[in-house]
C-alpha positions as CSV (number, residue, x, y, z in Angstrom):
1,X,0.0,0.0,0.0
2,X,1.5,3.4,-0.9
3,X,1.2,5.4,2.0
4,X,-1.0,8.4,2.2
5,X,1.7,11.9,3.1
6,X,0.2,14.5,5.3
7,X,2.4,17.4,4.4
8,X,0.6,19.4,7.3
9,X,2.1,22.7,8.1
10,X,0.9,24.3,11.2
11,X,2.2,27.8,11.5
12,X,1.5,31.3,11.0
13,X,4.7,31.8,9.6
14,X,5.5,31.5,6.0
15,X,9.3,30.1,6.0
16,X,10.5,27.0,7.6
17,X,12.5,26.5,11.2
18,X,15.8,28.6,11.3
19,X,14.6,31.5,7.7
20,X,15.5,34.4,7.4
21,X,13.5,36.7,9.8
22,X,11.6,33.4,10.8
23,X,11.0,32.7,14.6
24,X,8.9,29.7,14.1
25,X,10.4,25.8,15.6
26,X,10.0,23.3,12.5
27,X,8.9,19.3,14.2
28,X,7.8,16.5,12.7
29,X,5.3,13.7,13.8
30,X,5.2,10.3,12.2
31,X,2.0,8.1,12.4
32,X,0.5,5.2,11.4
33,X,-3.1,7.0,10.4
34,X,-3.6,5.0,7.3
35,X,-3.1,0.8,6.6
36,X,-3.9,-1.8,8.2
37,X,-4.0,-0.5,11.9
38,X,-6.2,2.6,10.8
39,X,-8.9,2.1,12.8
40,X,-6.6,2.4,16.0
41,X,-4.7,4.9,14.8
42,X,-6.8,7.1,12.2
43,X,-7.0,10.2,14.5
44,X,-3.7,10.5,15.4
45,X,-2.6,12.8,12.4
46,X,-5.3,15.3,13.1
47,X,-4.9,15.1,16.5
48,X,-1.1,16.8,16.3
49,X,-2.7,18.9,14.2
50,X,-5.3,20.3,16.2
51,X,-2.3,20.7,19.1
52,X,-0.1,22.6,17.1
53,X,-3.1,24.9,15.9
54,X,-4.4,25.1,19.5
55,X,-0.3,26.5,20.5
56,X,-0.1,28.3,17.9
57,X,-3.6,30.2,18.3
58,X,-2.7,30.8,22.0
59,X,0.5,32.4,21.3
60,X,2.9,29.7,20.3
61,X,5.8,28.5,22.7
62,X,7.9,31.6,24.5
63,X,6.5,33.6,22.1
64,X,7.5,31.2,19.1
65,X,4.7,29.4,16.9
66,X,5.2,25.4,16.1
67,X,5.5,24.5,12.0
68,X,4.4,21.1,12.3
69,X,4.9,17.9,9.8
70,X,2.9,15.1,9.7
71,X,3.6,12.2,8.3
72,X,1.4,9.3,7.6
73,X,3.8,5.6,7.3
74,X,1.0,3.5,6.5
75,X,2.2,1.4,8.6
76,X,4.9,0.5,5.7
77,X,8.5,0.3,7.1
78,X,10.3,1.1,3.8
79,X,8.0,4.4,3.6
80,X,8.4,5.5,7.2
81,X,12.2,5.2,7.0
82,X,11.7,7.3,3.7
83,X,9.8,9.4,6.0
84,X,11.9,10.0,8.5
85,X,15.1,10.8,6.3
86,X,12.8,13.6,4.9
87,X,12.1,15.0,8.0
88,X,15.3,15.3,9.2
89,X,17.1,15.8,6.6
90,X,15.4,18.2,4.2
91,X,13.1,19.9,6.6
92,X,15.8,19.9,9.2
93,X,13.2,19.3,12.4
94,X,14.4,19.6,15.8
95,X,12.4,16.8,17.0
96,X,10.0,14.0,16.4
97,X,7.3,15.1,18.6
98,X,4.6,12.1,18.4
99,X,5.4,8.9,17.3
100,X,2.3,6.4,16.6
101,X,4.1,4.9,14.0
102,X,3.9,0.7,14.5
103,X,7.4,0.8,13.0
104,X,9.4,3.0,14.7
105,X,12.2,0.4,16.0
106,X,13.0,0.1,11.9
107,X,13.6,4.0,11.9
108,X,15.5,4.4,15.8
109,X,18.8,4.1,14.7
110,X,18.7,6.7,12.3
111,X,17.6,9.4,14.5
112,X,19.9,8.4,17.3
113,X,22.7,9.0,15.0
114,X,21.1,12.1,13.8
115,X,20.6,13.4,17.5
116,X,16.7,14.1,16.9
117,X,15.1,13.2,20.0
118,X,11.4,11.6,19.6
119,X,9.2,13.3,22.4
120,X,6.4,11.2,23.6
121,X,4.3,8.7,21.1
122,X,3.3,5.4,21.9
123,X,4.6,4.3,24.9
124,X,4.7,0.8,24.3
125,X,6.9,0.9,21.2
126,X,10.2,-1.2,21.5
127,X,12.4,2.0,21.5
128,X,10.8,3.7,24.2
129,X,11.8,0.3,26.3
130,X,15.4,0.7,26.0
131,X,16.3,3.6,23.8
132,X,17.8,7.2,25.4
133,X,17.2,9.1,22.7
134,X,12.9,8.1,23.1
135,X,11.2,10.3,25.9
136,X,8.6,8.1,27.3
137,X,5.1,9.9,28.1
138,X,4.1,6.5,30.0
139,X,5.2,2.8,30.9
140,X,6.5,1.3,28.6
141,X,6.0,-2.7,27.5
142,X,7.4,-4.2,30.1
143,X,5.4,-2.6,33.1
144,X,2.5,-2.8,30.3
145,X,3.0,-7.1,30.7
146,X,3.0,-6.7,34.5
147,X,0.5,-3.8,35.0
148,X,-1.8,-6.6,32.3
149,X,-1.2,-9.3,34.6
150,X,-1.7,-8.0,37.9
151,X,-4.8,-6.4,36.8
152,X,-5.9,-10.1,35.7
153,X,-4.5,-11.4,39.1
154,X,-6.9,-8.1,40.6
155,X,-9.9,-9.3,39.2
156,X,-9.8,-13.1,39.7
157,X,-8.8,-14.9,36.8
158,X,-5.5,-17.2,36.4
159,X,-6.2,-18.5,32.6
160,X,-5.4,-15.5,30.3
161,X,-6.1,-15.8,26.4
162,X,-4.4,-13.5,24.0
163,X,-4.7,-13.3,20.7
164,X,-1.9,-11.0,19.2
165,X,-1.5,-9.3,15.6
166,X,0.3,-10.8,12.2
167,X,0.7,-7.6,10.8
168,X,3.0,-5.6,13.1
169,X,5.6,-7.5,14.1
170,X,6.0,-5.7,17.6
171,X,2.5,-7.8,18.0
172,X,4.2,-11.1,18.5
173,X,7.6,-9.7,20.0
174,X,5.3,-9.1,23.0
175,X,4.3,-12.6,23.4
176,X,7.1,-13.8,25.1
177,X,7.6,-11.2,28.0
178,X,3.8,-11.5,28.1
179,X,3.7,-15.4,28.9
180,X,6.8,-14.4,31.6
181,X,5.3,-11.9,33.1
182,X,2.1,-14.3,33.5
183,X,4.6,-17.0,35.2
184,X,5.6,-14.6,37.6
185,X,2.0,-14.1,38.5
186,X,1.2,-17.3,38.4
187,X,-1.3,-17.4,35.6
188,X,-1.2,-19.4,32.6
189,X,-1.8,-18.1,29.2
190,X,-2.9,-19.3,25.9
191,X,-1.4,-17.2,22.5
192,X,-2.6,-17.3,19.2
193,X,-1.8,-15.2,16.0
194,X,-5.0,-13.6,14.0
195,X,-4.5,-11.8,11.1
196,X,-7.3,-8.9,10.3
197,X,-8.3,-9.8,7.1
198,X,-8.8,-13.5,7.9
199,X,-12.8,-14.4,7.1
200,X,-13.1,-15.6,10.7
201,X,-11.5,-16.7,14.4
202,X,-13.8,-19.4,14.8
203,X,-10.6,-22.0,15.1
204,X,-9.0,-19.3,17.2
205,X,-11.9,-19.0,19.6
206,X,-12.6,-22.6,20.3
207,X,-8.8,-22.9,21.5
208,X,-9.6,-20.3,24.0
209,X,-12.8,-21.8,24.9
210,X,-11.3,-25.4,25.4
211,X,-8.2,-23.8,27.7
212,X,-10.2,-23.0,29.8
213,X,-9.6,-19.1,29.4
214,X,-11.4,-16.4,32.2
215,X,-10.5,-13.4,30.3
216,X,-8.7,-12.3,26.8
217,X,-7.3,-9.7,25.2
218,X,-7.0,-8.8,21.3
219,X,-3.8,-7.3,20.9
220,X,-5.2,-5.9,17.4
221,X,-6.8,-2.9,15.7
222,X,-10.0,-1.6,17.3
223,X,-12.3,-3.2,14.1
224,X,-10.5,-6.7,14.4
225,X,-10.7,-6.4,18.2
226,X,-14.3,-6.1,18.1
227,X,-14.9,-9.1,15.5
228,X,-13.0,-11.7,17.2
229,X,-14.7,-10.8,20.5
230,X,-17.8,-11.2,18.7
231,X,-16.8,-14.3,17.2
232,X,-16.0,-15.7,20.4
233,X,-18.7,-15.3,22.1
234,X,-20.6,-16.7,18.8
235,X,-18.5,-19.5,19.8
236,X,-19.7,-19.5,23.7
237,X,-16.5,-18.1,25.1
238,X,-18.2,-15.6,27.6
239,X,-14.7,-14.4,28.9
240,X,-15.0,-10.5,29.6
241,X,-12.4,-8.5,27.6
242,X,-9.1,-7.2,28.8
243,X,-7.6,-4.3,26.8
244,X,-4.8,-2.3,27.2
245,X,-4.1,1.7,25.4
246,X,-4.6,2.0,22.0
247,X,-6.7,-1.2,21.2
248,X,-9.8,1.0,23.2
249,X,-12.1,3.9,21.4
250,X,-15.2,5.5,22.7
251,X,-17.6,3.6,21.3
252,X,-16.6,0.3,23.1
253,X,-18.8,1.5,25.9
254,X,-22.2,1.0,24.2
255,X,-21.1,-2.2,22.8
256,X,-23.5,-5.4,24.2
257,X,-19.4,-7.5,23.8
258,X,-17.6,-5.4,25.9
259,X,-19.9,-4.9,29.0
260,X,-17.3,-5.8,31.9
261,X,-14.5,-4.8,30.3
262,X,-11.2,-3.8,32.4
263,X,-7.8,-2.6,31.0
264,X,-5.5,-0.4,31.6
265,X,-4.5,3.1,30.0
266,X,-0.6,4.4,29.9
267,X,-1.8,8.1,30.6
268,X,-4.8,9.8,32.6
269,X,-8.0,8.2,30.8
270,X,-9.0,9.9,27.6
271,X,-12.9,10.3,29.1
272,X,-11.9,11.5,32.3
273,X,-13.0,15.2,32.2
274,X,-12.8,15.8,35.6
275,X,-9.0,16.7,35.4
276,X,-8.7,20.3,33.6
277,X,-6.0,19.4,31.4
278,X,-8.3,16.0,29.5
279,X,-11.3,18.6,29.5
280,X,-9.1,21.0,27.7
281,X,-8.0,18.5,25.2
282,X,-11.3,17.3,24.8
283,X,-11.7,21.5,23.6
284,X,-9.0,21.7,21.8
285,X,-9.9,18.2,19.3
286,X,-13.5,19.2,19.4
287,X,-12.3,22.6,18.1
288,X,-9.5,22.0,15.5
289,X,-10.3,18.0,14.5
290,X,-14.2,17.7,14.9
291,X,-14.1,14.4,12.8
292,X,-12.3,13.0,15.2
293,X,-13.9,14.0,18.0
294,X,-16.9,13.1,16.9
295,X,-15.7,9.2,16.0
296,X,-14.4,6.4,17.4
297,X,-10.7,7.3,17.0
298,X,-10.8,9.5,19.7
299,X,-9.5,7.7,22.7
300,X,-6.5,6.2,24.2
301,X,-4.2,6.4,20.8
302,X,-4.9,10.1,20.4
303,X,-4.5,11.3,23.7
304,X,-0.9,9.4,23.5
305,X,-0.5,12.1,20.6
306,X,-1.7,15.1,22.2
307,X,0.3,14.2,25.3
308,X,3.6,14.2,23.7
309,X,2.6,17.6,22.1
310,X,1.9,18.8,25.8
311,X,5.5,17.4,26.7
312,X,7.0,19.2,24.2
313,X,5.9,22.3,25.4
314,X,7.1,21.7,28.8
315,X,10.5,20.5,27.6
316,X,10.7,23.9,25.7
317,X,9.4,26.3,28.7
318,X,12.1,24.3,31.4
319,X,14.8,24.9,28.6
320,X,13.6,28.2,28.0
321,X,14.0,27.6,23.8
322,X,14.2,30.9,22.1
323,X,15.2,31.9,18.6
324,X,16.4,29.2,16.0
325,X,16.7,25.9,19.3
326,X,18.7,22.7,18.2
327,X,17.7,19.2,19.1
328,X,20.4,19.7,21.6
329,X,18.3,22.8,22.8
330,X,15.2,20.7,23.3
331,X,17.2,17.4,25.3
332,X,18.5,20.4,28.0
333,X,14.3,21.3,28.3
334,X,13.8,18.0,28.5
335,X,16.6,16.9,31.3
336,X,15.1,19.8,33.2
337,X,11.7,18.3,33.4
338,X,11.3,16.6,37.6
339,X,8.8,14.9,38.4
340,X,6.9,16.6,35.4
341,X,2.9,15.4,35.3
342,X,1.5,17.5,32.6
343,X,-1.0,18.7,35.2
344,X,-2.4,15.4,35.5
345,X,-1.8,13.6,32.2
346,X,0.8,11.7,33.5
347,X,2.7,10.4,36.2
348,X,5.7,11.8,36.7
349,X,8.3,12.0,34.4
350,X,11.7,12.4,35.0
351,X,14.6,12.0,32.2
352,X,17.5,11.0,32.5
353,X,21.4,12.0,30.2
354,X,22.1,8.8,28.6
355,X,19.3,6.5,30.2
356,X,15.7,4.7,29.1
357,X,13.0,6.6,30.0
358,X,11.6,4.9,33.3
359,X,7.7,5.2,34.2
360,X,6.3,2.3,36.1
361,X,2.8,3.2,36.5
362,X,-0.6,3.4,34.8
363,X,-4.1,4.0,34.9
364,X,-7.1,1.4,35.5
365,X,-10.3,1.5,33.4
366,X,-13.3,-0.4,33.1
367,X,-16.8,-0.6,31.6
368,X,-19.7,-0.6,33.6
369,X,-23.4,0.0,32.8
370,X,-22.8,1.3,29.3
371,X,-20.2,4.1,30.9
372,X,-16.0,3.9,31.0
373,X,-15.4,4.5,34.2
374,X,-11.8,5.2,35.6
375,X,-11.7,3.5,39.6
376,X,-9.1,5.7,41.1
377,X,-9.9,8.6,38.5
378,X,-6.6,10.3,37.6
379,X,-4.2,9.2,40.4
380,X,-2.0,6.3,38.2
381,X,-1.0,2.9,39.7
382,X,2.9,2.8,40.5
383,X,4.7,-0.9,40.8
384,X,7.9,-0.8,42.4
385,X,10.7,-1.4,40.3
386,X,11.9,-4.7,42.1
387,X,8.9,-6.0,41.1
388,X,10.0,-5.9,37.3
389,X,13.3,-6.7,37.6
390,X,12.9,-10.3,36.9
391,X,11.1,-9.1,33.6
392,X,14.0,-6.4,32.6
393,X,16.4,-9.5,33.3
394,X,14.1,-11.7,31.1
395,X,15.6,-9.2,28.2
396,X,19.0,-9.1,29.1
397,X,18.7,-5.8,29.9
């Protein structure tokens, strides 16, 4: 699939990052908006837009407004490493700010050599695990396994069913530290593959149902998450769902399947107005990206987005960026950043010269009655790190 190019440019200004009498900061975004994970990650092209738009029409950063590029990988590795050579090397961006792209661990090294940092993004992407130059907004895989297993563990259950991706291949490198962190917790787990264009999970269903399995999760695309849960309970597997970030969108709630759901989120729940800084990014995507607003692509994966956007600008206030910043510029903002929460969008973040990003918490969600609710509203869920050591070790790292 050729890739669809969003050559967005948010600014007032008319020449790019570092022109002649130009104060404007040139970033790029990278995204996975169209392909085969597009019902996930659809909104999350508009969303940086709508961020940019909403900086830019309060003012900008210290005075400076943001050119954005977006850039839409299709999920295609070839194309987002095209991509990414274009962003840094013929628009010259200071940073990746927003990273939804599935493929980002084929495009790492590059910008690690390039000193571009990548601020925020998916939090569960490979680089973000064990990459320095990757500024984490949340936890990243490996608390995500333990944070999946102790909420299993939380609810009851000890058989776990999960049925993982063929397309991405960051899909099945989960399975693994998945089935260790289950060991650790003492539940057993069943994995299978489904691929989203297969004409049904029928055989896939019935191997859950005969394990035995008290709850599953569909480590997929929102619209194949939704048919193989339908599928299975076609096939009387009435397991409730588990689900984790970006598999979740809004209109799960009124959804007869997922009544009882429970997952977790990686930052402050999408739908949970009460803190001031979700209610103003509802504003802000309501404003600047209605059709996404008004869909079922707003949720987890573009609040990830938006986020990163939000730690950008933090980065750039601590570092105090000014006229014509390097990437070097925006590392110092971000270094300066302790115990940083993004009033309430996060917990707290605190980077470190040279080091992975470390975040060990998250945020527990549910369905109930036709409503997400969010049990201990905005305050995250912390695991101590000697908890996850046996899973860091299970890397090698």
């Amino acid at each position: 699939m050729v890739a669809l190019l969003i050559g967005m440019e948010v600014t007032a200004c008319g020449s790019s990052n570092g022109g002649p009498g130009d104060s404007s900061w040139t970033i790029g975004a990278i995204a996975g908006c169209s392909g085969g994970q597009a019902s996930s990650l659809g909104g999350t092209c508009k969303t940086m837009q709508a961020w940019a738009q909403s900086v830019n029409d309060a003012g900008g950063i210290n005075g400076h407004k943001i050119s954005l590029i977006v850039k839409d990988d299709g999920g295609n590795p070839t194309t987002a490493n095209t991509m990414i050579h274009e962003l840094v090397d013929r628009d010259h961006v200071i940073a990746i700010v927003g990273d939804s792209s599935n493929v980002s661990g084929t495009w790492a090294s590059y910008v690690d050599a390039k000193g571009i940092p990548v601020v925020g993004g998916f939090p569960t992407a490979s680089p973000f695990t064990n990459d320095p130059n990757f500024y984490s907004i949340g936890a990243n895989l490996v608390t995500m396994q333990y944070a999946t297993m102790q909420e299993v563990v939380n609810h009851g259950y000890n058989k776990f069913g999960f049925l993982y991706c063929a397309e991405a291949p960051t899909c099945a490198q989960s399975v693994p530290l998945l089935q260790t962190a289950a060991k650790l917790a003492g539940v057993g787990v069943t994995a299978e593959k489904v691929a989203g264009n297969a004409p049904d999970f029928t055989a896939q269903c019935l191997e859950m149902k005969n394990a035995g399995t008290q709850t599953l999760e569909v480590g997929s695309s929102t619209d194949v998450a939704i048919r193989v849960l339908d599928a299975c309970r076609t096939q009387g597997l009435n397991a409730p769902l588990y689900a984790s970030d970006g598999t979740i969108t809004t209109d799960w709630a009124k959804r007869p399947n997922t009544q009882g759901m429970f997952g977790t989120e990686l930052t402050a729940p999408w739908f949970y107005t009460q803190l001031p800084a979700i209610q103003q990014y509802h504003d802000a995507v309501k404003k600047y990206a209605p059709e996404v607003y008004n869909s079922s692509q707003f949720g987890s994966n573009s609040t990830y987005m938006w986020v990163a956007g939000k730690l950008f600008e933090a980065a750039a206030k601590a570092g105090n960026l000014g006229d014509h910043p390097t990437s070097q510029d925006v590392k110092r903002g971000l270094y300066a950043l302790k115990g940083e929460t993004l009033d309430g969008l996060t917990a707290p973040l605190t980077y470190t010269k040279g080091k992975p990003s470390v975040n060990n918490c998250y945020f527990p969600i549910e369905i109930q009655n036709s409503q997400f609710i969010a049990p201990h509203g905005a305050t995250p869920t912390c695991i101590p790190q000697d908890k996850l050591t046996p899973l860091v070790n299970s890397l090698g790292g």
